[in-house]
N, C-alpha and C positions, 0 to 999 in steps of 0.2 A: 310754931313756925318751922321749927329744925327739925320734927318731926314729920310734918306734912312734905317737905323737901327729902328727905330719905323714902319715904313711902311712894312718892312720886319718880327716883331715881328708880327704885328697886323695880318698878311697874315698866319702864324704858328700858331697862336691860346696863343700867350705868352703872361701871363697877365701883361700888360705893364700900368696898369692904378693903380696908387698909392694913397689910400685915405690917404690926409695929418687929416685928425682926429686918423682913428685906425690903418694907415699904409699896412693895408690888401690890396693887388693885385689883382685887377681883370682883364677879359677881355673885347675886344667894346662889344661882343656881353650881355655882363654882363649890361654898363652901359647903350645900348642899348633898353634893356628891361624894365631898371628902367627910363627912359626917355618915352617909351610909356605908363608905368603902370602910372607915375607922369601925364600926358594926358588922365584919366581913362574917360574925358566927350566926347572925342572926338568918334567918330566914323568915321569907317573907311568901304565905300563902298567896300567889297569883296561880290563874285558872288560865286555859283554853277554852274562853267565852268569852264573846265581844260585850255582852249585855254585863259582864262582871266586873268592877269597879273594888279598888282598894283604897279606903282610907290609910294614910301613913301618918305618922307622927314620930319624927324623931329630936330625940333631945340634944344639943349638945354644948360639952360645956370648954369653954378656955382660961383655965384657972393658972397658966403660966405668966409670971411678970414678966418675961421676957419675949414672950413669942404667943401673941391674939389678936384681935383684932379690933383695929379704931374705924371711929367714923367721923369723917370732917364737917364738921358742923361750923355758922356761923359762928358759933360763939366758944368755937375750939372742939380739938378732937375729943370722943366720946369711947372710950373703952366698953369693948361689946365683953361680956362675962357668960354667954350665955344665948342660943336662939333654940327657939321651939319651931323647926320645920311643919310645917303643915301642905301634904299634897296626896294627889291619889296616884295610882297605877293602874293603869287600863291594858288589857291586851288589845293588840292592833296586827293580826295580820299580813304579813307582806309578803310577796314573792320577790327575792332578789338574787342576781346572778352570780354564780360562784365565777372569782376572777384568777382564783391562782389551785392548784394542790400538787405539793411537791413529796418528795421525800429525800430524806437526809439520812446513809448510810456509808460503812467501811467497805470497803469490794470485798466482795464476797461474806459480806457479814449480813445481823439481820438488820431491817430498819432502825435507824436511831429517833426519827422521828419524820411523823408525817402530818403537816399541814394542809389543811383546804381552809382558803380565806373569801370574804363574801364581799361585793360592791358596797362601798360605804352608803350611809344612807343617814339623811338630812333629820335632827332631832327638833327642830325649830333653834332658839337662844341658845342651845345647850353645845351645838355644832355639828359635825360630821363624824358616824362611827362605821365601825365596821366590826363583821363578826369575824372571829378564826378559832378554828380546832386543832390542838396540836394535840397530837395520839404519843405519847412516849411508850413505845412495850416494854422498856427495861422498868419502867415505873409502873406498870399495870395499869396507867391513867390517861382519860384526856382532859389537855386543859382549855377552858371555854374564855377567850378573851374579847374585851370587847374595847375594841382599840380607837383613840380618839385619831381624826386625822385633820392636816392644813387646807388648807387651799392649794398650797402645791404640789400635794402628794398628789397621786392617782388615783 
C-alpha cells in the first residue's frame, strides 16, 4: 500500500523526496537532474533527428548518513539508498527568440565577456529554462548554460 502511494505521487508530480539534512521536498524529476548534473563527464550521444530516441539510465547512489533521502510513508519514513532513473531524450526542435546579447568590457580594452540569452521555454513538470552563451576570450571558451527560471522572472 505505501508503495502503490509513492508510485501514484511520483506520477502527480508530488514532491515525495525528503532531504533528511534540510527536510526540503522535492520531485524525481528534481533528484533526476541532480543525478545527471553530478555525471557532468559523462556524455550523452543525442542526434539531430526528430525520429532519434535515447534510452538513459542512470544510477544513483546516497550512501551519506547524514544527508539522502527519505520517503514518508504510512508506516514511517523510508530511507532511499539508491534510484535507478529510467527515461529517454528526444530531440525537439524549436525556434525561440534571442531576448538579450550584451557585452561586458574595460574602455578601451578587449571584451571581457559576451552574452546572448534566449526566451525561456516551458519543459512540462520540469519548469521554465532558458538558453545563454557566454563567449569569454580571455578563456578561449563559451560557456553553454541552461538556466532555470520563476514565474517572476521575464
Amino acid at each position: 500500500m505505501a508503495l502503490e502511494r509513492i508510485e501514484a505521487a511520483e506520477k502527480s508530480a508530488e514532491p515525495i523526496l525528503r532531504s533528511s539534512a534540510t527536510g526540503q521536498r522535492s520531485r524525481c524529476e528534481n533528484a533526476f537532474l541532480a543525478a545527471i548534473q553530478a555525471q557532468a563527464e559523462k556524455t550523452w550521444p543525442v542526434r539531430s533527428d526528430p525520429s532519434y530516441t535515447l534510452n538513459v539510465i542512470v544510477d544513483a547512489t546516497y550512501p551519506n548518513r547524514n544527508d539522502h533521502f527519505l520517503v514518508d510513508t504510512e508506516i514511517g519514513p523510508v530511507r532511499i539508498r539508491s534510484i535507478k532513473f529510467r527515461g529517454e531524450v528526444a530531440y525537439e526542435r524549436l525556434q525561440v527568440p534571442m531576448i538579450r546579447q550584451d557585452e561586458y568590457r574595460n574602455v578601451g580594452e578587449e571584451a571581457i565577456s559576451q552574452i546572448t540569452a534566449f526566451q525561456p521555454v516551458d519543459l512540462g513538470r520540469m519548469g521554465r529554462f532558458a538558453l545563454e552563451f557566454h563567449r569569454l576570450p580571455s578563456l578561449g571558451c563559451t560557456e553553454i548554460l541552461l538556466r532555470r527560471h520563476t514565474i517572476d522572472e521575464a
